[in-house]
N, C-alpha and C positions, 0 to 999 in steps of 0.2 A: 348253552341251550339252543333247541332248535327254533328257529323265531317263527312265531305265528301267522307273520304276512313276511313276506323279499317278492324285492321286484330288483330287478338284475337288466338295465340295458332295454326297458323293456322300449320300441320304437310301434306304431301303429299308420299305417298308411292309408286315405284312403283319397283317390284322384292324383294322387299326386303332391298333398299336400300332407304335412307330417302331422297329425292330430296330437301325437305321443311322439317326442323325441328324446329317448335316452333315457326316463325316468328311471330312475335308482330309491330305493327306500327298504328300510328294515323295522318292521314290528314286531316287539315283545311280548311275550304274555303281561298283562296288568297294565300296555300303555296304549295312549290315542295320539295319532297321527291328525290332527287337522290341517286339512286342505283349504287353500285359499286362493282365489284367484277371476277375475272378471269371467265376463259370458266367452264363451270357443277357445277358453285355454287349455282344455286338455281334461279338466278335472273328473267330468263323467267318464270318459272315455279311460281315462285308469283305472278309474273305481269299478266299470265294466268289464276290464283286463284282467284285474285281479281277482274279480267273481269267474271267472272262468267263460264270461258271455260273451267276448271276442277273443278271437285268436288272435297273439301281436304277430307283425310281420316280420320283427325280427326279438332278439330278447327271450327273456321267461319271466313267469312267476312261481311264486310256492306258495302254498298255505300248508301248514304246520308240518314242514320239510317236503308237501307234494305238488309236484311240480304239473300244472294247470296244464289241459285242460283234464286232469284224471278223476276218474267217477268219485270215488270214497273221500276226497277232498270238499264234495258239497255237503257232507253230514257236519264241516266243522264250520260254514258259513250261514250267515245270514245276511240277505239283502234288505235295507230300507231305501225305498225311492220316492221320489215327491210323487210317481205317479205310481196307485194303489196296482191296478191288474187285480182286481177283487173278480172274481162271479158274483155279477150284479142283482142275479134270479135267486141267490142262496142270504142266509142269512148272516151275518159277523161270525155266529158261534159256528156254522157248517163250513165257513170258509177254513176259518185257524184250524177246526177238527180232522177237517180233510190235510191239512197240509201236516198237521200230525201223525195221520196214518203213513203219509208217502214216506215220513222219515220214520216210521216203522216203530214208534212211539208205544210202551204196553198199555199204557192208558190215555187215548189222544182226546178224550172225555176232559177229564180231568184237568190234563197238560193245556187245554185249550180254554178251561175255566181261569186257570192261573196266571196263562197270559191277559188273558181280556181284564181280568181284578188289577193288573198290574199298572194297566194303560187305560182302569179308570170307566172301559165302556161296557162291565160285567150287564148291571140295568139294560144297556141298548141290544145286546148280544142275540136277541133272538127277532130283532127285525131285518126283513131282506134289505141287504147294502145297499139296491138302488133309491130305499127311503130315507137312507141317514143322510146328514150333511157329510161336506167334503170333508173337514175335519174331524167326525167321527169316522168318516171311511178310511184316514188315514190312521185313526187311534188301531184300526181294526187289522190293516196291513201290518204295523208295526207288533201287533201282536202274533201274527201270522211269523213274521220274520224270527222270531224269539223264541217260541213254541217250544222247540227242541232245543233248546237252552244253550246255540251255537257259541263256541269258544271266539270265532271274529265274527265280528259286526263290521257291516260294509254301509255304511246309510250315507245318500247323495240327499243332500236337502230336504232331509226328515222333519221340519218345523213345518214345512209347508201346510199351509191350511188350519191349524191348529193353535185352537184359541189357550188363553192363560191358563186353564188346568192341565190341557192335552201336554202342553209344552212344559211346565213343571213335572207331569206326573213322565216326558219321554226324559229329559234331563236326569231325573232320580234312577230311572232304569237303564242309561245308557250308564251313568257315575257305578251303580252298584253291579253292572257288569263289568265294569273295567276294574274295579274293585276288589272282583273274584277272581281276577285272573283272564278274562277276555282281552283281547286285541282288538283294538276301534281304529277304522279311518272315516273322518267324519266330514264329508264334503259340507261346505256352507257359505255364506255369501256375508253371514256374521260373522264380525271378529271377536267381538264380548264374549259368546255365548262358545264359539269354538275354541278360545283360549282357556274359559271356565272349567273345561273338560281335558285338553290337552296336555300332555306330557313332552308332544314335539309338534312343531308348526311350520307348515313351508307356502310358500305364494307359487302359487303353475302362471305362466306366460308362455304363449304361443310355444303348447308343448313340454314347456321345459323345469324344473322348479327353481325358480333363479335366489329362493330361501329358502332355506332345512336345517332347523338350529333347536333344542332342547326349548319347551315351552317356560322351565320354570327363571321366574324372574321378569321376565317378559312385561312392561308396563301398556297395556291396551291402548294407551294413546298415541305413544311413541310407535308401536308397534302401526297400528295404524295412520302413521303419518307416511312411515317405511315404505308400507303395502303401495298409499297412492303415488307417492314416488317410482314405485316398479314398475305399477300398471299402467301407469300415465301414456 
């Protein structure tokens, strides 16, 4: 099968300093990759790479055998980031609508109904985003990013801001797309809650992923004791 995420050598420079050294990884259809790793390890900066939003400096990547940065490779993506990039003048439903037309949606009405139901903020949907909370603005993004019902999911620190429903009802929507056949890499700073979801797990340090090992079996404490050991 052709994997849904490869990252190949990928290296990323920037001063002089290696941001990205070497990262190597393969995703399946139906698995999640969690990322783990302290602040300037690298973690965004992949997660970026393999969204197609930086060019490495040396290396590649693919999404679903196409090799970044090629146009028809972003119909199979979606980004989740801790920071929204909403139009703050439009309202949740005109934001998700709008980003359902761009991916050329027959009914980006509807497609934008289902995401917003999904992520819980249907009720809020028609007030402009500069009045919601931070956490409904993120409920809103992450609807935004789904819309088009993308086979990988790319989310760097998707809890961000979001209270005990947002976060139960993102949990159940990232489970039930990896569940269909989506490929996840799920940056986060949790280990609970990335191992919860995980099918493989690896720690980034300056650059590199010094663990990449199958999730299942994995005991969260020991694992965690690992992790501080690495980062230390």
């Amino acid at each position: 099968m052709t994997p849904r995420v490869e990252a190949q050598d990928l290296v990323r420079i920037f001063g002089g300093r290696r941001a990205v050294d070497g990262v190597r990884c393969v995703v399946q259809a139906g698995e999640c990759l969690a990322l783990f790793g302290p602040n300037g390890a690298g973690k965004t900066t992949t997660l970026r790479l393999l969204a197609g939003l930086l060019t490495p400096t040396s290396g590649e990547a693919r999404i679903a055998g196409l090799r970044l940065p090629a146009p028809t490779a972003r119909q199979h993506l979606g980004l989740i980031s801790h920071r929204t990039m909403l139009y703050e003048a439009l309202t949740g439903r005109e934001n998700v609508a709008f980003s359902a037309r761009l991916y050329g949606l027959s009914d980006p009405d509807a497609a934008a109904e289902r995401a917003l139901r999904a992520l819980r903020i249907a009720d809020r949907a028609d007030v402009p985003v500069r009045q919601l909370s931070r956490g409904m603005q993120q409920r809103v993004a992450i609807a935004r990013a789904i819309v088009h019902g993308p086979d990988v999911l790319l989310a760097d620190e998707p809890y961000t801001g979001l209270d005990e429903q947002g976060a139960t009802a993102l949990t159940a929507l990232l489970r039930e797309r990896r569940d269909a056949g989506a490929a996840l890499v799920l940056v986060t700073h949790h280990l609970h809650e990335g191992l919860a979801l995980a099918t493989h797990a690896a720690i980034m340090r300056g650059g590199r992923f010094v663990r990449y090992e199958p999730a299942a079996g994995l005991d969260p404490a020991a694992y965690a004791s690992t992790y501080r050991a690495l980062v230390a």
